[in-house]
C-alpha positions, 0 to 999 in steps of 0.5 A, spaced: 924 098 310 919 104 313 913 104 318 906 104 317 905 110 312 902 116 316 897 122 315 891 126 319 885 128 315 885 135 313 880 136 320 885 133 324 880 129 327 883 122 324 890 119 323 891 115 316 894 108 317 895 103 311 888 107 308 885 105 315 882 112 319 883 112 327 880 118 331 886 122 333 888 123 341 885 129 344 890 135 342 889 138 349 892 133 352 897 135 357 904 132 354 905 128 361 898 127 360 899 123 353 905 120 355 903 117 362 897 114 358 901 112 352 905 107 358 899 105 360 897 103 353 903 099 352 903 096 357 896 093 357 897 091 349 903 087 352 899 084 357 894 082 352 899 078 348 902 075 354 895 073 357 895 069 349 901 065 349 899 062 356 892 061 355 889 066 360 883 068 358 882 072 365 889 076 363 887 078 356 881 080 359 883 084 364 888 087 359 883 089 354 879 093 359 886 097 361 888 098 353 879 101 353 881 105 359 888 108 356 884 109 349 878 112 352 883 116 357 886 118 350 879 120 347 881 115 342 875 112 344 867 113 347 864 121 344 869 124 340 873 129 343 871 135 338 864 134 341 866 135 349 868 142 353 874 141 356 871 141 362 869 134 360 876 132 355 880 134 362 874 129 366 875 123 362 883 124 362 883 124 370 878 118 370 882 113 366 889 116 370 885 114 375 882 107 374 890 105 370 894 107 377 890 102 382 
């Protein structure tokens, strides 16, 4: 049994899951960068489902504001990476960094 099936539009903006569409990570990100934010991402995703199987609405939400701050960090969410300089891609990276280390 394979995974999820997986492909990029020709623009390189979107990855293609099961026929779905979702914005690619910025491609300038530095691989530290990537990696750091990915750990972040799974680890929140992990959160949120422990916050579920207790019950702990405040856990679920406070995990669910760490994924948001991991995908934005990846620019998988807020404006879209293509359309900022990388003054601003580096900007939005080192600020979710930033709020996922405290």
């Amino acid at each position: 049994m394979g995974g999820p099936e997986l492909g990029r539009t020709p623009d390189g903006r979107y990855v293609v899951v099961r026929g779905r569409r979702w914005r690619a990570a910025d491609p300038i990100l530095p691989d530290d960068v990537r990696a750091e934010l990915q750990q972040h991402l799974g680890r929140a995703r992990a959160e949120v489902g422990a916050g579920k199987r207790t019950g702990d609405d405040e856990r679920v939400r406070a995990a669910r504001e760490r994924v948001g701050a991991a995908r934005h960090g990846l620019g998988e969410r807020g404006t879209p990476w293509w359309e900022l300089d990388g003054a601003a891609r580096r900007a939005r990276w080192e600020d979710a960094l930033r709020a996922l280390r405290q």
